[in-house]
C-alpha positions as CSV (number, residue, x, y, z in Angstrom):
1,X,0.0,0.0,0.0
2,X,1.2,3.6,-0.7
3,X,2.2,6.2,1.9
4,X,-1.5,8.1,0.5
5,X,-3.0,4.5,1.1
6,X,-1.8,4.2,4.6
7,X,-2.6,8.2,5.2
8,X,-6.3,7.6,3.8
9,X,-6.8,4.6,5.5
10,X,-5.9,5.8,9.0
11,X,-8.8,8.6,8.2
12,X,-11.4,6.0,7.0
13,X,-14.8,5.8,9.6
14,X,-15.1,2.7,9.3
15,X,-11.5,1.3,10.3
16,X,-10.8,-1.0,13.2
17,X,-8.0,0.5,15.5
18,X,-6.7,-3.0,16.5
19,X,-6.0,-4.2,12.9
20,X,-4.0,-1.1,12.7
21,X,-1.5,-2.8,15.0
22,X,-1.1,-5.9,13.0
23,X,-0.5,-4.0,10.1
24,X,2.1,-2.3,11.2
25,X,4.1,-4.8,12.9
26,X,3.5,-6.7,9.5
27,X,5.3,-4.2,7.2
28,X,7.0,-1.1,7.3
29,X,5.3,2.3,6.9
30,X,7.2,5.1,5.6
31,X,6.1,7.6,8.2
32,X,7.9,10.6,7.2
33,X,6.2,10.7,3.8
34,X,2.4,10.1,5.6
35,X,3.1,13.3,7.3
36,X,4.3,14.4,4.3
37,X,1.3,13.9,2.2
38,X,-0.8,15.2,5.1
39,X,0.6,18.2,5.3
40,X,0.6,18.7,1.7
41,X,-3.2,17.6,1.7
42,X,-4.3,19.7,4.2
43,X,-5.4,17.1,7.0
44,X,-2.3,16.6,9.4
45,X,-4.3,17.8,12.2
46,X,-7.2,14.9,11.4
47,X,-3.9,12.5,11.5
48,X,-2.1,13.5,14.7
49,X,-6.4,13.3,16.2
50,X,-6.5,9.7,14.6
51,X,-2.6,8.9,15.9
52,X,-3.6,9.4,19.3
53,X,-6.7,7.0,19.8
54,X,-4.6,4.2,18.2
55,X,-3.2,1.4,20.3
56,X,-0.3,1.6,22.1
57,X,2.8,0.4,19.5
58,X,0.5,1.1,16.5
59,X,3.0,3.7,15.4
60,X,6.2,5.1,16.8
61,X,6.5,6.9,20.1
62,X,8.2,10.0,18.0
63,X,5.5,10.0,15.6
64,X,2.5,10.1,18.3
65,X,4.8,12.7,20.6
66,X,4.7,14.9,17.4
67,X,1.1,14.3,16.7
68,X,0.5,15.9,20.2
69,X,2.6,18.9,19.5
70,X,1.4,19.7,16.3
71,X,-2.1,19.6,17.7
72,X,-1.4,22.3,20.4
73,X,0.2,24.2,17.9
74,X,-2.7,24.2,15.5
75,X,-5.2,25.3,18.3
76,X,-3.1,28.3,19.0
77,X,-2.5,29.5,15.0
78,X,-6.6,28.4,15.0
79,X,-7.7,30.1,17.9
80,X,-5.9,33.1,16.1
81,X,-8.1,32.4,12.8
82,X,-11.3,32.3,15.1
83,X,-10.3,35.9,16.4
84,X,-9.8,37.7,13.5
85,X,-12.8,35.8,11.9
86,X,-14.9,37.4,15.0
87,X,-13.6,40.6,14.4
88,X,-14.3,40.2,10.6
89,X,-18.1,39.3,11.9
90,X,-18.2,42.4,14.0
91,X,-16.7,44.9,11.6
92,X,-19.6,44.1,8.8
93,X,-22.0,43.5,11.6
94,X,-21.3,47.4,13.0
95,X,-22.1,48.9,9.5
96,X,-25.7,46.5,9.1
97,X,-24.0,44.1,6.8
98,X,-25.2,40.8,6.9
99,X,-22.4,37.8,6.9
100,X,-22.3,34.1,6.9
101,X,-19.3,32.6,8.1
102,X,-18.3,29.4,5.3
103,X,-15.7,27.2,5.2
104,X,-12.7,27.9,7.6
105,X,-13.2,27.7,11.2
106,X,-17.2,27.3,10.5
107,X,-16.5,24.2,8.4
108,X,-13.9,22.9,11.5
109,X,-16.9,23.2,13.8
110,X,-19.6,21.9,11.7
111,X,-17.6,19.0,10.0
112,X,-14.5,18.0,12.6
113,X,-16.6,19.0,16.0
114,X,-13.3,21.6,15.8
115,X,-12.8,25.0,14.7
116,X,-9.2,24.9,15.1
117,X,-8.4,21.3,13.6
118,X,-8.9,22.5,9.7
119,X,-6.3,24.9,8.4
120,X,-7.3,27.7,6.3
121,X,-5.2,30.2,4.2
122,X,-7.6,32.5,4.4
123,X,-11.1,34.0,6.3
124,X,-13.8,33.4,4.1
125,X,-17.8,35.0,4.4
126,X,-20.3,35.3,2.6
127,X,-22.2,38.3,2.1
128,X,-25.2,39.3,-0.6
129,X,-24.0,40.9,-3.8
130,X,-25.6,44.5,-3.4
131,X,-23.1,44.6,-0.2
132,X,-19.9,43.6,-1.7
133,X,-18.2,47.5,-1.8
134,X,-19.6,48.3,1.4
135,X,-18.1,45.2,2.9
136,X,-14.9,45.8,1.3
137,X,-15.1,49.9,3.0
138,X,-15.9,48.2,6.2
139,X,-12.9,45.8,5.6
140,X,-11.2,48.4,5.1
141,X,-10.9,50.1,8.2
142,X,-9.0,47.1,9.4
143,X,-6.5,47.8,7.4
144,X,-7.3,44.9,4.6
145,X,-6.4,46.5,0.9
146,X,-7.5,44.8,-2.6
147,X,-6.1,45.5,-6.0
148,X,-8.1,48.9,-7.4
149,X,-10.2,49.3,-10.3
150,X,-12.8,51.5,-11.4
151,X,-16.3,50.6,-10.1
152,X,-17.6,49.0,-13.0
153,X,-15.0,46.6,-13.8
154,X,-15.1,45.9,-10.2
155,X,-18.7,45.2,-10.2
156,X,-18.2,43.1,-13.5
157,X,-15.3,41.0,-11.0
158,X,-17.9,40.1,-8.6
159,X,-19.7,38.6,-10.7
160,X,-16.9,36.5,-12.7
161,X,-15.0,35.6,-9.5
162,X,-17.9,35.5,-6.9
163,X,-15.9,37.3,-4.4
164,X,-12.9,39.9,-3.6
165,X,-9.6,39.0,-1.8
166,X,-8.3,41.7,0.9
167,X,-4.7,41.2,2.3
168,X,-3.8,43.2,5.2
169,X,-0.2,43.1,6.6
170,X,0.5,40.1,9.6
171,X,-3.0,38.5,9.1
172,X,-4.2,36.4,6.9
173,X,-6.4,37.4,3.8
174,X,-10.1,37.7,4.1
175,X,-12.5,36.7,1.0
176,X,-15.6,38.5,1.0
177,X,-18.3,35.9,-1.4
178,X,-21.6,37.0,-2.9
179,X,-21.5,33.2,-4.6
180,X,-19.7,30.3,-4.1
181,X,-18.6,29.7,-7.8
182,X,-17.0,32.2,-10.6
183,X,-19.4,32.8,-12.7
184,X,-17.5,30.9,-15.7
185,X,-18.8,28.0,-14.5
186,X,-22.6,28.9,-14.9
187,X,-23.8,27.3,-11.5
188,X,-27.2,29.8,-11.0
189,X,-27.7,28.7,-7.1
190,X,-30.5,30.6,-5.0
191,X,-28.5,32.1,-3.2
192,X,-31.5,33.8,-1.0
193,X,-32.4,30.1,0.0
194,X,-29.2,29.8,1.4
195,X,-29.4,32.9,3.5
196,X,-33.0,31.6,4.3
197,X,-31.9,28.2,5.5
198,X,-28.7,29.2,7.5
199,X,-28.0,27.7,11.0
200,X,-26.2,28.8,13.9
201,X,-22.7,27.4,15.0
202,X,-20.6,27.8,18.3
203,X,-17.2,29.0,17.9
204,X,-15.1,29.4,20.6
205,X,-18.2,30.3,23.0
206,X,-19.7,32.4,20.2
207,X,-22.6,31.9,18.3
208,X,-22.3,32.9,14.6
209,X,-24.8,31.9,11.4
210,X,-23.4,29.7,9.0
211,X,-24.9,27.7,6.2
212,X,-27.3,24.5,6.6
213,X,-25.9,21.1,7.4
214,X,-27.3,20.4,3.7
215,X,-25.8,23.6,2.0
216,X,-22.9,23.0,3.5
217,X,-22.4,19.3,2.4
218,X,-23.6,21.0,-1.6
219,X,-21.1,24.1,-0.8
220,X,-18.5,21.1,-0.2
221,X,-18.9,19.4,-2.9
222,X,-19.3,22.3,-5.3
223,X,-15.9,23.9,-3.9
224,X,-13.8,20.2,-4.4
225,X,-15.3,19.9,-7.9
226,X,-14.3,23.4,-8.8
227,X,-10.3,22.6,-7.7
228,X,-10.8,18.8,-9.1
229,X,-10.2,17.6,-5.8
230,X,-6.2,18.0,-5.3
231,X,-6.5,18.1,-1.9
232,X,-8.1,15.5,0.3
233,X,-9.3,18.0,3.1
234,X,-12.0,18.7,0.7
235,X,-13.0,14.7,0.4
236,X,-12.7,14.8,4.5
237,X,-14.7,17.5,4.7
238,X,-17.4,16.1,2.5
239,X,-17.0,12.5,4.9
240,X,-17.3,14.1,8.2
241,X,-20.4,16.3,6.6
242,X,-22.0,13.0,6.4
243,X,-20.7,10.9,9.1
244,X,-21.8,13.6,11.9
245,X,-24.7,14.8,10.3
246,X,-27.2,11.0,9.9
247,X,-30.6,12.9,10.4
248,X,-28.8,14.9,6.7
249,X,-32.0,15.2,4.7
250,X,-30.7,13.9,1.7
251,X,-34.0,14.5,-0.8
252,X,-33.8,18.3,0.2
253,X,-30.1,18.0,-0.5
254,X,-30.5,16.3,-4.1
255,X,-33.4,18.3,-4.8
256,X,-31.4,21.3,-4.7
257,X,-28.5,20.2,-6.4
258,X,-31.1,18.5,-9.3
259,X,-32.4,22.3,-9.6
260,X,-29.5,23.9,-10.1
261,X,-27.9,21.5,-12.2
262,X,-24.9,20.6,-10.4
263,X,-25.9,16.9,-9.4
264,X,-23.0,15.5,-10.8
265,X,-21.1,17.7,-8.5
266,X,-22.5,16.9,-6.0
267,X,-22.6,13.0,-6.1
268,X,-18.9,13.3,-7.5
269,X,-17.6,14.1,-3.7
270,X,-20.4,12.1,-2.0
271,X,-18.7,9.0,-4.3
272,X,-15.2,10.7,-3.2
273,X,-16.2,10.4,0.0
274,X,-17.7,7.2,0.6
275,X,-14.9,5.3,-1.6
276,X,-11.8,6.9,0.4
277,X,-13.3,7.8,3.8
278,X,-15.6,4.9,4.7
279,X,-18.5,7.2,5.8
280,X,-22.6,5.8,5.3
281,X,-24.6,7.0,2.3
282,X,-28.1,5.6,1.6
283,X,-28.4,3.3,-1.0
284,X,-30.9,5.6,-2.7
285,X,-28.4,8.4,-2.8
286,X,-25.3,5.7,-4.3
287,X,-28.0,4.2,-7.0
288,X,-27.8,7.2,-9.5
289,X,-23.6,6.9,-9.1
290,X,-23.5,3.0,-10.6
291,X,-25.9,4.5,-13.5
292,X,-23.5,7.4,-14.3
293,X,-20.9,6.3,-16.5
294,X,-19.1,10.1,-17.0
295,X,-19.0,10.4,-13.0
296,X,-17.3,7.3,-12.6
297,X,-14.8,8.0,-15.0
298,X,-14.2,11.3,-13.1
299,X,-13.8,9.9,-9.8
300,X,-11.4,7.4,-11.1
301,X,-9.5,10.4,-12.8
302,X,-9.5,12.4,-9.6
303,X,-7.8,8.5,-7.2
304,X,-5.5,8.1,-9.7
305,X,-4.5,11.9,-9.5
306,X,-4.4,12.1,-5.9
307,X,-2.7,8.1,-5.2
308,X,0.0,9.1,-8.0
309,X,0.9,13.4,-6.6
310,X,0.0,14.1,-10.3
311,X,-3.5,16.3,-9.4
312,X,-4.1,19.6,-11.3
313,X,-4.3,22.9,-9.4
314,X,-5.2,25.7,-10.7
315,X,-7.8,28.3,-10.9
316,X,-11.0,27.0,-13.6
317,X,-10.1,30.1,-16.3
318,X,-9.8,28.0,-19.1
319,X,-11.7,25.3,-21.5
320,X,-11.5,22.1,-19.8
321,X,-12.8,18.5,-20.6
322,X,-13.0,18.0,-16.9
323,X,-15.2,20.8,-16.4
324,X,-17.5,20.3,-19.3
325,X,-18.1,17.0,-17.8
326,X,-19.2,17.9,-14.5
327,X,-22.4,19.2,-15.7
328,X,-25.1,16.9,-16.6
329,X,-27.0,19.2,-19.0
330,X,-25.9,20.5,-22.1
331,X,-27.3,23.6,-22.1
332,X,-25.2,24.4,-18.7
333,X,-21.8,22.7,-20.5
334,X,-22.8,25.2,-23.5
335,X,-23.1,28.2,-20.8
336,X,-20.2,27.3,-19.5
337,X,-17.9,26.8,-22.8
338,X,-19.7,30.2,-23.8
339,X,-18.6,31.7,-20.4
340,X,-15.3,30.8,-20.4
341,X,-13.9,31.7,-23.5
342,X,-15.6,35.6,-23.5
343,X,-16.0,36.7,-19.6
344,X,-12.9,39.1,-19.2
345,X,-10.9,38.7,-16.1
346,X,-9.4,40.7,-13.7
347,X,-6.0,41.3,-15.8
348,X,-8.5,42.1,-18.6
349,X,-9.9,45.1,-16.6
350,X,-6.1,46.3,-16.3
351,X,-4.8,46.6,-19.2
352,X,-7.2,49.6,-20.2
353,X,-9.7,51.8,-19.1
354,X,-12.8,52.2,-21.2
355,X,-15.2,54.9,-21.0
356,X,-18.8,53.5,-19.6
357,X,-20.4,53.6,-22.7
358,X,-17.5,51.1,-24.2
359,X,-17.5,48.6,-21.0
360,X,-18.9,45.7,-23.4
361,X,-15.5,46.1,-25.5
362,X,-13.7,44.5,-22.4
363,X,-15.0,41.2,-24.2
364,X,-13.0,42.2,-27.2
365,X,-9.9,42.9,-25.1
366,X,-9.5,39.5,-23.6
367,X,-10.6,38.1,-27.2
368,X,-7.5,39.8,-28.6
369,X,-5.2,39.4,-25.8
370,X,-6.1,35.7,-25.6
371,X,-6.7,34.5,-28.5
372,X,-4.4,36.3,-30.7
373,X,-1.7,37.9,-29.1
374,X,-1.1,35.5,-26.4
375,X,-0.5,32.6,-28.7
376,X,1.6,34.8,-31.2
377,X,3.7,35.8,-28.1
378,X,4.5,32.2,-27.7
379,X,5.3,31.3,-31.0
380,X,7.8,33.9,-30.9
381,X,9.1,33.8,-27.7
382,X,9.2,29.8,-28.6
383,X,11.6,30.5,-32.1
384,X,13.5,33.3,-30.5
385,X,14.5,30.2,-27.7
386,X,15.3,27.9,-30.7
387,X,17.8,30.3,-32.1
388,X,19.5,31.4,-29.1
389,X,20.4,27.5,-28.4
């Protein structure tokens, strides 16, 4: 078995701790590169948790000492996370902007029964769209700064990215979201459901709204299907969703997702989930996975990736078969293609400034740029390399 094997395995909900010994007495793990991988992947603190409650001479006494250290050192760098999320909350909340807290220490709590177990590079809420520049002026008084652009383009950003990124000096960056999905990927949510159905969390003694069990399983799924699943945190996440969550109403849940046409999304990291994690899923919910030959393929695509360190990364700003296979209809893989290839981007916006009147030539300039000047920029940058050698 390989060291992401072993790593996976130790994770699973439906392991037996005591075979665990046997197995390693049996062979030889290469401990340095699980901690490696778990690191990389984003779940070391769900390791040095499962470390502890094994058996005693399950694993190396330097190994579990370690565990123990690295968990009191992620409670302090989360506890720090919770803080300046809390201060992030009370910053919007003193100007009457309403905020959900998403992923981060809010997915900790909700998923990991921790707010300080899941790492997160950054402090993410979500906020509805007609607040986005007032968030970012309340933001700003903390002393969190984003790239500048003229209100328009701005505006046009929201709505192709879903969201702003702040960075403030010493802290880490906060993403304000109106959606949870750039806009190139034509997933229409209802957003206003979301708000409708969100639930409260405690966090370190405070009690902050975040979404439903349900939303946040759909979030999930949506956000590990948008970065094709490189990391497993987002597979863990999806498995302890499930596992701590049975009353989960799962026809609410697939309803949604059936509406909004992200089902194969959405079954994608439920499949993800119950194939490497080991957590329960109803029968009804696995039936329309054996019947979809395009997800299995991808779920096979995304193991192999992950088993062999060969997993893409990257943000979703160009064509990709992957992508046009998630969706199950075609009119959202034509949106989508149609998206993609003509929705300027953030650089776009840059590069000039158009009057008002001429914002719809922004389409033209990423046209050109991309399609015309960027490929003859290679060509010659590629024959001017040939020479030199």
């Amino acid at each position: 078995m390989s060291a992401t094997g072993d790593l996976v395995r130790l994770l699973r909900y439906d392991w037996d701790p005591s075979s665990w010994t046997t197995a390693a007495i049996e062979r030889e793990i290469d401990w340095t590169e699980v901690v490696r991988i778990a690191l990389d992947h984003g779940v070391a603190g769900l390791l040095c948790r499962s470390l502890r409650a094994l058996p005693a001479g399950a694993a190396p006494g330097d190994i579990v000492a370690a565990a123990g250290a690295y968990l009191e050192t992620a409670n302090r760098e989360g506890a720090s996370r919770v803080a300046r999320l809390m201060e992030i909350l009370d910053t919007l909340a003193a100007d009457d902007i309403a905020a959900l807290a998403f992923k981060g220490p809010a997915l900790g709590a909700l998923a990991h029964a921790s707010a300080t177990i899941r790492p997160s590079r950054d402090i993410d809420v979500l906020v509805h769209t007609r607040d986005m520049a007032r968030a970012t002026d309340a933001l700003s008084r903390l002393g969190y700064r984003s790239e500048s652009l003229h209100a328009k383009a701005l505006a046009a950003c929201y709505q192709s990215y879903g969201q702003d990124i702040m960075f403030a000096p010493q802290r880490p960056p906060v993403e304000p979201h109106c959606a949870f999905l750039p806009g190139t990927l034509a997933v229409d949510l209802d957003l206003e459901g979301f708000w409708r159905r969100a639930r409260p969390v405690e966090i370190d003694g405070r009690v902050v709204r975040t979404l439903s069990i349900e939303d946040s399983v759909l979030v999930a799924c949506l956000h590990g299907s948008k970065e094709r699943w490189w990391r497993l945190l987002w597979i863990a996440d999806v498995a302890a969703l499930i596992h701590r969550h049975p009353d989960l109403d799962w026809s609410a849940l697939s309803g949604r997702a059936r509406v909004a046409g992200v089902e194969r999304m959405l079954l994608l990291g439920i499949d993800l989930a119950r194939d490497l994690f080991g957590c329960a899923v109803p029968e009804t919910v696995c039936s329309p996975m054996h019947r979809d030959g395009v997800l299995l393929r991808l779920k096979q695509q995304v193991k192999r990736d992950l088993f062999q360190g060969d997993a893409h990364r990257g943000p979703p700003d160009r064509v990709s078969r992957y992508y046009w296979q998630l969706r199950e209809r075609r009119q959202d893989r034509v949106r989508y293609l149609w998206r993609t290839l003509t929705t300027p981007r953030f650089h776009h916006y840059g590069m000039i400034k158009l009057p008002d009147g001429l914002f719809g030539g922004y389409v033209v300039v990423k046209i050109v740029h991309d399609y015309v000047l960027l490929p003859l920029w290679w060509v010659v940058k590629g024959r001017w390399r040939r020479r030199a050698t």
